[in-house]
Every structure is written in C-alpha cells, then in structure tokens.
C-alpha positions in Angstrom: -14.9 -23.1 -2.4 -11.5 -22.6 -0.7 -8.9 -20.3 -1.9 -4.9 -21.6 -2.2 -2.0 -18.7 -1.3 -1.9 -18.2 -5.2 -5.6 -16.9 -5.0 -6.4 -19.9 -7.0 -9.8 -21.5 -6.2 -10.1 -24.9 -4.9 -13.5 -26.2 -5.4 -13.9 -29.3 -3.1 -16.8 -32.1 -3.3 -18.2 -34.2 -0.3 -17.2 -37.7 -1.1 -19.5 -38.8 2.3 -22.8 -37.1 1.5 -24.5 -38.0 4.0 -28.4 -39.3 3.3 -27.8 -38.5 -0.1 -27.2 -34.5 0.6 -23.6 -32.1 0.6 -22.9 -31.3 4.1 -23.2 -27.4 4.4 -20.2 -24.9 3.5 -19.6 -24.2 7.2 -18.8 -28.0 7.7 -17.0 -27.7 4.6 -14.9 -24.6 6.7 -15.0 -25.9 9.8 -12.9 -29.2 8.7 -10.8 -26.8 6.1 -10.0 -24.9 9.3 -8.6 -28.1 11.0 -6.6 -29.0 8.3 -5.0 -25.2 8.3 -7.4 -22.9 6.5 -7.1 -19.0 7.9 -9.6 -16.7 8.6 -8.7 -15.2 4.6 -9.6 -19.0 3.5 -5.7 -19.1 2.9 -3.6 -22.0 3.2 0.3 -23.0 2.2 0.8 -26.3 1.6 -1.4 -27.1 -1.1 -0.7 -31.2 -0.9 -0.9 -31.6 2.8 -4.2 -29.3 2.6 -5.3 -31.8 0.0 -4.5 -35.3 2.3 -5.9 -33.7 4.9 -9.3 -32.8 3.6 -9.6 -36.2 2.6 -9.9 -37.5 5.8 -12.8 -35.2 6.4 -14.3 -36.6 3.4 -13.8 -33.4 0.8 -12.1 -34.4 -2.3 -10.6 -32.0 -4.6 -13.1 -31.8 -7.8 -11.4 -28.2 -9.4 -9.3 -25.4 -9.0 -10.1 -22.1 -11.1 -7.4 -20.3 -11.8 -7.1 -16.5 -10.5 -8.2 -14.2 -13.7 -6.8 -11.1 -12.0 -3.2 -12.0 -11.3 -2.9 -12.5 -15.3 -1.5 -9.6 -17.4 -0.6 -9.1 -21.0 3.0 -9.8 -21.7 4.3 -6.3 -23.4 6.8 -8.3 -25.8 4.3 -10.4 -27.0 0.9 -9.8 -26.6 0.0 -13.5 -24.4 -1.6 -13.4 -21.3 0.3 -14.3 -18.9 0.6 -15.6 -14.7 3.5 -15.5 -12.9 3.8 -19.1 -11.0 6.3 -19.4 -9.0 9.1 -16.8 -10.1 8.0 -18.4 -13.8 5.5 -16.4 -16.3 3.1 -19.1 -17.7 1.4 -17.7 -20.9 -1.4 -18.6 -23.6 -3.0 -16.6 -26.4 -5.1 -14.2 -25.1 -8.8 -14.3 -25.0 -10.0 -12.3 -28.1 -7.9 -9.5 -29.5 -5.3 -7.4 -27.5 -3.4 -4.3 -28.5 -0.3 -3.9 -27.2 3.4 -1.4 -27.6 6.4 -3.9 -28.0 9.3 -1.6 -26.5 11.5 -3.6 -27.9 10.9 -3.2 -31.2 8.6 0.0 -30.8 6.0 -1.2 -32.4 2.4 -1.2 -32.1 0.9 -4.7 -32.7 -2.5 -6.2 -32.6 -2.4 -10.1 -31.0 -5.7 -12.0 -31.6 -5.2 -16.2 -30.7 -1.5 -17.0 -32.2 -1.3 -14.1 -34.4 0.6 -11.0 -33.7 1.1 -8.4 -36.5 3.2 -5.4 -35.5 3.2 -2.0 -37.8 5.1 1.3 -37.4 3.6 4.2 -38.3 5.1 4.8 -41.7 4.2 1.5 -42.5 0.6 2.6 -42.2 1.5 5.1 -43.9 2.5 4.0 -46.7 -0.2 1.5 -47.5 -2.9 4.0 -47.3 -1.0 6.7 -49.6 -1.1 3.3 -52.1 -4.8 2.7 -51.5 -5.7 6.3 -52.4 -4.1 6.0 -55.8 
C-alpha cells in the first residue's frame, strides 16, 4: 500500500505476477520510488504516479479513504473531509451528538435524520408526561 499527499491509501496490484506469485512490497517500493514516492510513501501528482506505476506493472486496484482527516460538521451533524479547499460530507456512521451554534441547539444526527431540542423544549414534554 502506498499513501497519496491527502493521506489517502492507494492499494496497488501486480498486473505481471510473475510465476503466478505478487512480487514483494519492497519491489512494490522500489519502483514506487522511481516513479516519485518519498521516504513518507508520499507523492503529488496522483495521475502521473498512477502512469507511471503502470509501466512497472502495478495497477491501481483501491484507494481507502483517510478516516482521521474526517470531522463532524457542527451545523449539521455529517461527517465531513475537506478535499481540496471543499468539505465533502455523508451521514455519519451511527449516531452523533452535536451543538448547532447557529441555532444553539443541541441535536442528535443518526443516518439522514437530525432532530434538534432546546432545553425547555425537553422541558416541557416531560412536565406533560408526568401528568
């Protein structure tokens, strides 16, 4: 596995497989290193990286996306990546609590659904429960 500048990871395959067996992960480096690839397993151009592997015989088979630089979105509740100067952001993975400043609200976000109480709101409901 090889890591992009994001902190993506790029999981290439040996298209030559040579008798029938991958080549070892330092072959795998030592032509990643040809085409680019620092000492961090870091690269910058992501398409000429790409090309270039391929004339080693790698082909890219995956990238999985870096879980850490995601972060829940404090105005909705998503999860979010920043890509590029862009956030990028899905429903969340089980259910998230969150403060929406802008509405100062506290609010509960499980898949699509986001439902945001006040306090008195609360309130209110369990005063009508106990009567």
């Amino acid at each position: 596995m090889l890591n992009a500048a994001r902190a993506d990871t790029w999981v290439f395959r040996d298209t030559l497989r040579p008798n029938g067996h991958d080549r070892s992960m330092a072959a795998k480096r030592g032509d990643g290193r040809k085409c680019g690839l620092t000492r961090q397993n870091m690269f910058g151009d992501g398409d000429a990286f790409v090309r270039c592997m391929q004339t080693y015989g790698w082909e890219l088979d995956h990238i999985v996306p870096d879980q850490s630089a995601r972060y829940i979105d404090p105005d909705s509740g998503m999860s979010c990546q920043n890509i590029g100067g862009v956030a990028v952001c899905d429903p969340p993975q089980g259910t998230v609590k969150y403060y929406d400043p802008d509405q100062g609200l506290n609010c509960t976000r499980t898949g699509l659904v986001s439902i945001c109480l006040n306090f008195w709101d609360r309130s209110i409901r369990y005063w009508h429960r106990e009567q």
